[in-house]
C-alpha positions in Angstrom: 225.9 65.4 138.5 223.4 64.2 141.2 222.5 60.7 140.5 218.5 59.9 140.3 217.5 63.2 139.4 215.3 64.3 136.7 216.8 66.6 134.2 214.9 69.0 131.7 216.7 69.9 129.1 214.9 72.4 126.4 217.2 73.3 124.1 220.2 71.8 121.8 222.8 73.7 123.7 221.9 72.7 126.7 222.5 69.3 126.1 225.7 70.3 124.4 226.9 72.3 127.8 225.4 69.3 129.9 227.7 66.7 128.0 230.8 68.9 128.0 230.6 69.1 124.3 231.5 72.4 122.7 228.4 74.6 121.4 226.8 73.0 118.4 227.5 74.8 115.1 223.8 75.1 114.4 221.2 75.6 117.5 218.2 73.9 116.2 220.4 70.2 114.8 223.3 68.5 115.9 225.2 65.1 115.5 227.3 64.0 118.4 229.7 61.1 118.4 228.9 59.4 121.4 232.6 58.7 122.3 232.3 62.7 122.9 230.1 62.8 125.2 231.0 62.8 129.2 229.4 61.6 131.8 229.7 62.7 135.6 231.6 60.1 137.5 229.1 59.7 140.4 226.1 59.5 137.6 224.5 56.2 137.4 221.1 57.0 137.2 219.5 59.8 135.0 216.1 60.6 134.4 215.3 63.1 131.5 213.1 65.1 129.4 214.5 66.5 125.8 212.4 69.0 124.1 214.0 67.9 121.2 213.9 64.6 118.5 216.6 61.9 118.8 217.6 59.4 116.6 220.9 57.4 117.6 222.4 54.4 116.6 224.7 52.9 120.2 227.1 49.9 120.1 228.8 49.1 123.5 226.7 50.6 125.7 227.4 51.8 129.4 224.2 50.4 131.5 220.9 50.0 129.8 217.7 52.4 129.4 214.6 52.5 130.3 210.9 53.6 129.8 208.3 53.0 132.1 209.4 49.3 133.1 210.8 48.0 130.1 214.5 48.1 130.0 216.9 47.1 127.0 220.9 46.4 127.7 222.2 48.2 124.4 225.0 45.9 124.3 224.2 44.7 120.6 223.9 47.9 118.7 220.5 49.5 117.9 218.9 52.6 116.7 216.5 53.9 118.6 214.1 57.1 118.5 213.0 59.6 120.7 210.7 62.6 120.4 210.3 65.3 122.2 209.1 65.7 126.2 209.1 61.8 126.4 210.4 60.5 129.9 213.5 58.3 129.8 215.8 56.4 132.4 219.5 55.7 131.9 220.9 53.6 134.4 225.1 53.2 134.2 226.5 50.3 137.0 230.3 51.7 138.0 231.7 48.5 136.7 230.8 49.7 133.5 231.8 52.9 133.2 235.3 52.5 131.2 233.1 51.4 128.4 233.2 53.8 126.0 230.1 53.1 123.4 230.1 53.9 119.4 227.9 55.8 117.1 226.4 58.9 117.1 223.3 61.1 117.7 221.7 63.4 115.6 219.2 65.9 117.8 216.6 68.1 116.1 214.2 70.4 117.3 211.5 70.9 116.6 211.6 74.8 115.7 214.1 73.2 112.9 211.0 71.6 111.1 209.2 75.2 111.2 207.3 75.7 108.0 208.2 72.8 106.3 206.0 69.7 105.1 208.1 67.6 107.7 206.6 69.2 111.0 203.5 67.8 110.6 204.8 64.4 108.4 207.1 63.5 111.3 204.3 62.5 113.7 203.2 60.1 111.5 206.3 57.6 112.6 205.0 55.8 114.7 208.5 54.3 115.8 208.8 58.2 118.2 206.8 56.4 120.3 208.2 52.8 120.6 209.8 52.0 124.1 213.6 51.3 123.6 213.3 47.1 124.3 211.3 48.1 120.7 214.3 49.4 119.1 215.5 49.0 115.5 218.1 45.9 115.0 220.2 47.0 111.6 221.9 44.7 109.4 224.9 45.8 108.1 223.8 47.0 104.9 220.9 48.9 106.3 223.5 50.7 108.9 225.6 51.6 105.8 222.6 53.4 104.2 221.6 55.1 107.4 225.2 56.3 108.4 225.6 57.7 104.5 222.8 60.0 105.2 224.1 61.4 108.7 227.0 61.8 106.8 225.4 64.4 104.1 223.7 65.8 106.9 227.1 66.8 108.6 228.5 67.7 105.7 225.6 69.8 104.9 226.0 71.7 108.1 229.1 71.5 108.4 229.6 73.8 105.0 228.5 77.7 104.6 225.0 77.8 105.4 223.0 79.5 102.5 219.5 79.5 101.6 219.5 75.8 100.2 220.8 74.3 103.4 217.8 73.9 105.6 215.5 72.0 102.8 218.8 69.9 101.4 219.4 68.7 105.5 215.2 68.2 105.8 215.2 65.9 103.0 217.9 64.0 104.0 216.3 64.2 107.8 212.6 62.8 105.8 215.1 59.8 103.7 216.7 58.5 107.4 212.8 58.4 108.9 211.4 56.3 105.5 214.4 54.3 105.5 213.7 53.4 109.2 209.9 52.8 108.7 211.3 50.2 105.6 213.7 48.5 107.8 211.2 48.3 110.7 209.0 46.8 108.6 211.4 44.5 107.0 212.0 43.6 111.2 208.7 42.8 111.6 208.3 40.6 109.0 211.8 38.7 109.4 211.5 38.6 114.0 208.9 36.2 112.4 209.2 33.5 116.0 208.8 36.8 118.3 206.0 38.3 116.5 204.2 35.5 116.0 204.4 34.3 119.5 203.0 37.8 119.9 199.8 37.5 118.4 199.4 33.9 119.7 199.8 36.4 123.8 197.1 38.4 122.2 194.4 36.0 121.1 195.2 34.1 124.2 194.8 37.7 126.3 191.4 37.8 124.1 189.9 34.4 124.6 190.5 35.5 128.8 189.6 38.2 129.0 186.1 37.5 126.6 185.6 34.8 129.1 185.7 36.3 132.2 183.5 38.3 134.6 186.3 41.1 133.8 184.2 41.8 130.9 180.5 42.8 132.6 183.0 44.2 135.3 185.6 46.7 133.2 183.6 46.6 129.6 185.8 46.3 126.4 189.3 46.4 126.5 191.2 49.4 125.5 194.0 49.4 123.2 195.9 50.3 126.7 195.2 47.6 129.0 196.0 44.9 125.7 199.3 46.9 125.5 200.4 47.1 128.7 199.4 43.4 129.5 201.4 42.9 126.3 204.2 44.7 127.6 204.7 46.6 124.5 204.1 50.5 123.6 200.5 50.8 121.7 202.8 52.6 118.7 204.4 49.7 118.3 201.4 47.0 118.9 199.3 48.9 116.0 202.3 48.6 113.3 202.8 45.3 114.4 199.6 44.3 113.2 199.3 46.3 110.4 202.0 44.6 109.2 201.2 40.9 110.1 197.5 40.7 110.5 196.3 44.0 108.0 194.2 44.9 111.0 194.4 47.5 114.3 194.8 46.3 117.2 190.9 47.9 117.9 190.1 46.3 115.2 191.2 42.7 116.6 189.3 43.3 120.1 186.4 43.8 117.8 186.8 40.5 115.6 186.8 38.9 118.9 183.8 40.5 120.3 181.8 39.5 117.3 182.5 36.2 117.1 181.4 35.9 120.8 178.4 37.9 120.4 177.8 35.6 117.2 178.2 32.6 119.8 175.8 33.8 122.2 173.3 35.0 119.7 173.5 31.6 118.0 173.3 29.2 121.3 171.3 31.2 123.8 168.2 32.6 124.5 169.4 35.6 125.8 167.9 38.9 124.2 170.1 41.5 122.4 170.3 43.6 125.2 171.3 41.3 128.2 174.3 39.7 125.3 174.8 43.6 124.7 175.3 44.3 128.4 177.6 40.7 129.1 180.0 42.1 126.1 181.1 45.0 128.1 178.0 47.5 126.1 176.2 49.9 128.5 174.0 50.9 125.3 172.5 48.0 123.2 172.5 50.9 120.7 176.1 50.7 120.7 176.1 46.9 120.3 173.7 46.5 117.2 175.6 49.5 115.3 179.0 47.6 116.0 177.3 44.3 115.1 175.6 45.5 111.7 179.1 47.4 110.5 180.8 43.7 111.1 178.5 41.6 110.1 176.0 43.5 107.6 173.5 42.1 109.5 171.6 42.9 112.9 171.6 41.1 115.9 168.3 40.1 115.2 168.8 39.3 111.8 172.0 37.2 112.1 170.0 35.6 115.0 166.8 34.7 112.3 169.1 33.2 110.3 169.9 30.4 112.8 166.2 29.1 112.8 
């Protein structure tokens, strides 16, 4: 396979064909071993698009992957999760390549879903659009519970196929995602130094940026710019501090916000408008709405209160 090429790959089969894998029993959902799978010998850099769902869980990786510019070496064992159309990187060094790695991959489409409850449910895990270095680290136990269900699900498939096999293999496809969301929140809670030394990044990010020219200049800050200066997905920023804080990560770059416009309200002369306009506001419309929802108060009124 040419090296640093981007590959498309739309169907189930096609990845089976592209992997030297035999055709997949079922064309909408498969589980491959990853010691089956075969790469090219002058591959060591792949870009790719699946229009399909992945969930994997990789121990002794070849090479690391990548999205965007955040890269993860694999070499610990994770599960990770992709969904469909997202851009990926795998890069493989030659050194590497007698490594075989461990685990499995189970690849749905999305036509699989079709009429069922889950094809509009599954967009609500937010961990599809995590970047890998925001992967899933499994404790034993956990991995146990997860590897039980791909193993119903292969059995599943793996039997005659009759009119109960689709719903019996979705249910067990909807247990692996709310078992994932549980242990990803369980991560959250227990990567207690890293997370924490997270939200100390952001409030510092905050106090900057809310004390800078960059905020007359660029207006508020999106949930974008406080992710990407994070270096972490926005998916995975917003659970983060659902879990922590109880609040959005919009809702954070508000709290901040007020209490500045609180500051200048409180300490200045300034009128509403010219603190709206310094806060990023081109409407001191805008402002006083935001302020009142906060603060049950007005600008004004909060203001009054001070003299």
């Amino acid at each position: 396979m040419e090296s640093n090429k981007t590959i498309k790959v739309k169907t189930i089969s096609e990845f089976h064909r592209l992997r030297g894998l035999p055709q997949p029993e079922h064309p909408l959902i498969s589980i491959i071993e990853h010691e089956a799978i075969k790469y090219s010998p002058d591959e060591n850099l792949l870009t790719g698009i699946f229009g399909f769902y992945s969930i994997s869980i990789k121990r002794g990786v070849v090479g690391k992957l990548k999205y965007g510019q955040q890269d993860y070496d694999f070499d610990e064992g994770i599960m990770y999760f992709t969904a469909p159309n997202q851009l990926f990187r795998v890069e493989v060094n030659p050194g590497d390549k007698l490594t075989k790695p461990t685990g499995w991959i189970l690849l749905i489409h999305p036509d699989f879903l079709w009429n069922t409850a889950l094809a509009s449910k599954i967009q609500q895990y937010e961990y599809f659009g995590y970047t890998v270095n925001e992967a899933l680290f499994l404790s034993e136990k956990e991995e146990t519970a997860i590897n039980n269900i791909i193993y119903n699900i292969r059995q599943e498939y793996h039997s005659n196929i009759d009119k109960f096999s689709k719903q019996i293999i979705i249910s067990q496809i909807e247990s692996l995602l709310n078992y994932a969301e549980r242990f990803y929140h369980r991560q959250f809670i227990t990567r207690e130094k890293a997370n924490h030394q997270l939200l100390s990044r952001l409030e510092e990010l905050l106090a900057t940026y809310f004390n800078t020219e960059e905020l007359v200049a660029k207006g508020l800050p999106t949930v974008q710019f406080i992710a990407d200066e994070l270096h972490v997905s926005v998916s995975y920023l917003s659970s983060l501090l659902k879990v922590l804080t109880g609040q959005s990560t919009q809702q954070h770059i508000h709290d901040k916000l007020i209490e500045k416009a609180k500051e200048k309200l409180s300490t200045t002369d300034l009128s509403v408008s010219e603190i709206a306009y310094e806060l990023g506001f081109e409407h001191p419309q805008s402002f006083n709405r935001l302020f009142k929802t906060k603060t049950n108060l007005s600008p004004l009124e909060f203001r009054k209160s001070f003299n």
